[in-house]
C-alpha positions, -999 to 999 in steps of 0.1 A, spaced: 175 -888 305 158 -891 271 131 -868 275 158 -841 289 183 -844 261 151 -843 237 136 -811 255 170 -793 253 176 -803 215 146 -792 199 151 -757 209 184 -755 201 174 -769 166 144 -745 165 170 -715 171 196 -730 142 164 -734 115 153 -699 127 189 -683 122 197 -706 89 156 -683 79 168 -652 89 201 -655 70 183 -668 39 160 -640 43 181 -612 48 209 -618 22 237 -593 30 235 -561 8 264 -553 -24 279 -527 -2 283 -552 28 298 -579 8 320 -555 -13 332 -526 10 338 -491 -8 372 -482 -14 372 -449 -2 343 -452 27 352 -470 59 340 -505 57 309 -507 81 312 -528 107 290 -558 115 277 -551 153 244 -562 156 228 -567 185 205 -593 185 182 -609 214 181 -645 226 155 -655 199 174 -640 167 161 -606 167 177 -573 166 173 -547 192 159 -515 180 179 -496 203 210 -513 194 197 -504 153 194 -467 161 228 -463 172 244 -486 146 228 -460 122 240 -429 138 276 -442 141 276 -452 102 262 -415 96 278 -396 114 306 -393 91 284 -387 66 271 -355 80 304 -344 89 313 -347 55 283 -328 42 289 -298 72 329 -297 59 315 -293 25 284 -266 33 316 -248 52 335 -252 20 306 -236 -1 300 -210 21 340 -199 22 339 -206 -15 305 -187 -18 319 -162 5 352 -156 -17 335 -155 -50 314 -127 -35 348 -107 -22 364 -111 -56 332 -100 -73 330 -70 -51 367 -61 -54 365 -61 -98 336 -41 -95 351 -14 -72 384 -14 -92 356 -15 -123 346 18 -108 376 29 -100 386 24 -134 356 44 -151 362 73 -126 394 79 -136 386 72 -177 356 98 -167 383 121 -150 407 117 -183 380 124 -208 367 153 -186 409 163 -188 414 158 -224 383 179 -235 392 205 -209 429 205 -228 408 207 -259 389 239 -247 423 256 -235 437 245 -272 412 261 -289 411 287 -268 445 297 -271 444 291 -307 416 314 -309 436 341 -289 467 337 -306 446 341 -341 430 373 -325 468 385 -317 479 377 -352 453 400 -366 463 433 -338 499 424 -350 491 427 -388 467 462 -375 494 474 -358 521 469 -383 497 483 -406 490 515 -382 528 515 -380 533 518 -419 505 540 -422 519 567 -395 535 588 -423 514 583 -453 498 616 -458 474 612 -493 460 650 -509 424 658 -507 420 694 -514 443 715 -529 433 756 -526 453 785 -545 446 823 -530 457 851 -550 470 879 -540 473 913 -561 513 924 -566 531 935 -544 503 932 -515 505 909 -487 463 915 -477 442 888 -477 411 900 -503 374 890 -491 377 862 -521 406 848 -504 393 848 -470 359 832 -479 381 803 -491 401 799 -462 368 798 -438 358 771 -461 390 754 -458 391 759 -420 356 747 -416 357 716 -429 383 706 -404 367 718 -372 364 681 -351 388 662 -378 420 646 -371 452 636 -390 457 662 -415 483 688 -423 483 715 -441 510 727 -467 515 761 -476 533 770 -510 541 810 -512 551 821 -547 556 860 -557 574 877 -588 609 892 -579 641 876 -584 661 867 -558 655 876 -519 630 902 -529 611 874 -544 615 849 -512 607 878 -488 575 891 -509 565 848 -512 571 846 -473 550 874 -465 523 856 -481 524 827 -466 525 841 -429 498 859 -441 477 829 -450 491 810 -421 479 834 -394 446 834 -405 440 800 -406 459 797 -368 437 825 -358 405 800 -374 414 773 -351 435 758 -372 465 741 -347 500 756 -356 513 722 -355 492 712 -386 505 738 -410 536 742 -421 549 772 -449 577 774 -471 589 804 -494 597 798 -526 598 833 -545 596 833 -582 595 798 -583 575 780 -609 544 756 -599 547 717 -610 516 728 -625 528 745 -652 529 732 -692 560 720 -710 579 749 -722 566 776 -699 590 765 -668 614 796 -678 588 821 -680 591 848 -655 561 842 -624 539 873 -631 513 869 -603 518 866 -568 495 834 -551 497 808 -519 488 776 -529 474 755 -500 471 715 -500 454 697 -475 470 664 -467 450 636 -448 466 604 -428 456 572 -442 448 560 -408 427 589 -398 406 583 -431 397 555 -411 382 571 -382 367 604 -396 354 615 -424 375 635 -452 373 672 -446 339 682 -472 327 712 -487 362 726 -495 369 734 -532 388 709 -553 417 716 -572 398 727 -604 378 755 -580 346 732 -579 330 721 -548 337 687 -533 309 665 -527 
């Protein structure tokens, strides 16, 4: 009975001193003895075989059931990254299409405002140019009847003959010459003739008809001569104190007048004499 209880109590004193080893040797870790707060304590399932040790088996899974949350963690949070990751990149993509949106349509008002620019200066540029064919016109409008002298002829006539002497008619070809092709002129007639009364008007008159139809009959238009009568009337010509003087020769005295606008556009009629019977040059 001895020998039995003594073959029975040394291995189970051999298994005690062996698990009081393992214990000393294996000291439980800081995280075992002081659980995390916010982790989930691990539990303490070991598996171990009839002599003390653990089963590697058992180990494997004890590992994969402690981190498996773990992993699950880290996939929730790759998934978070990627969403994260994923949303930065929408955001980033929407500011720089509203970037570009934004620098078309600043291109589009720039493009606008100088356009607006052009037209302004444009217009300004046409309403100057308006401004200036107003002032020409009001000009040309003013200037219609201005009618300066530039050649004044007197032809004589002997008394109380009304035919144009060859003197007289080299005169008027001169006169008629120069305004062959020339526009805006008129010609005044002034017919003056001893006599008092209407002997001297009708003896003045047929002077100037005389003087008249030759010039008409040099292509002179009729429209661009007119002729008045004046008889024994005295010339504005004459000196102080001689105004009541009888008229004792009998003459047509013919001014050319010339439109100031016209001056502009042709030349002055040249070659006819000048008042003072000298050639103008």
């Amino acid at each position: 009975m001895f020998a039995l209880a003594a073959a029975i109590a040394i291995p189970a004193g051999a298994q005690q001193g062996q698990s009081a080893s393992s214990s000393q040797d294996n000291p439980p870790s800081a995280t075992q003895q002081q659980p995390s707060q916010t982790a989930k304590p691990l539990e303490n399932q070991s598996k171990e075989g009839f002599w003390g040790r653990m089963n590697p088996m058992a180990r494997k899974k004890w590992v994969k059931k402690q981190t498996d949350p773990i992993n699950d963690r880290l996939t929730e949070l790759d998934e978070v990254n990627a969403k994260n990751a994923k949303d930065i990149q929408d955001v980033d993509a929407r500011a720089q299409a509203g970037i570009k949106q934004a620098q078309t349509a600043a291109d589009k008002a720039n493009e606008a405002a100088t356009a607006a620019s052009t037209q302004a200066q444009n217009a300004n540029q046409i309403a100057t140019t308006a401004s200036g064919r107003v002032d020409t016109l009001h000009t040309t409008v003013n200037g219609i009847d201005i009618y300066k002298p530039i050649n004044e002829v007197d032809v004589p006539f002997k008394r109380g003959s009304s035919v144009l002497s060859d003197d007289a008619k080299s005169q008027l070809d001169q006169l008629a010459g120069s305004l062959k092709d020339h526009k805006g002129y008129i010609v005044e007639i002034e017919g003056r003739s001893p006599g008092r009364g209407v002997a001297g008007i009708e003896n003045s008159q047929r002077l100037t008809e005389a003087v008249k139809r030759y010039l008409v009959e040099h292509d002179i238009p009729v429209y661009r001569v007119h002729a008045v009568a004046l008889g024994n009337t005295q010339t504005a010509a004459n000196t102080a104190g001689e105004e009541n003087k009888p008229l004792k020769t009998s003459s047509v005295h013919i001014r050319l007048m010339e439109n100031s606008l016209a001056a502009r556009d042709a030349a002055s009629p040249q070659g006819a004499a000048s008042p003072n019977g000298a050639e103008r040059p």
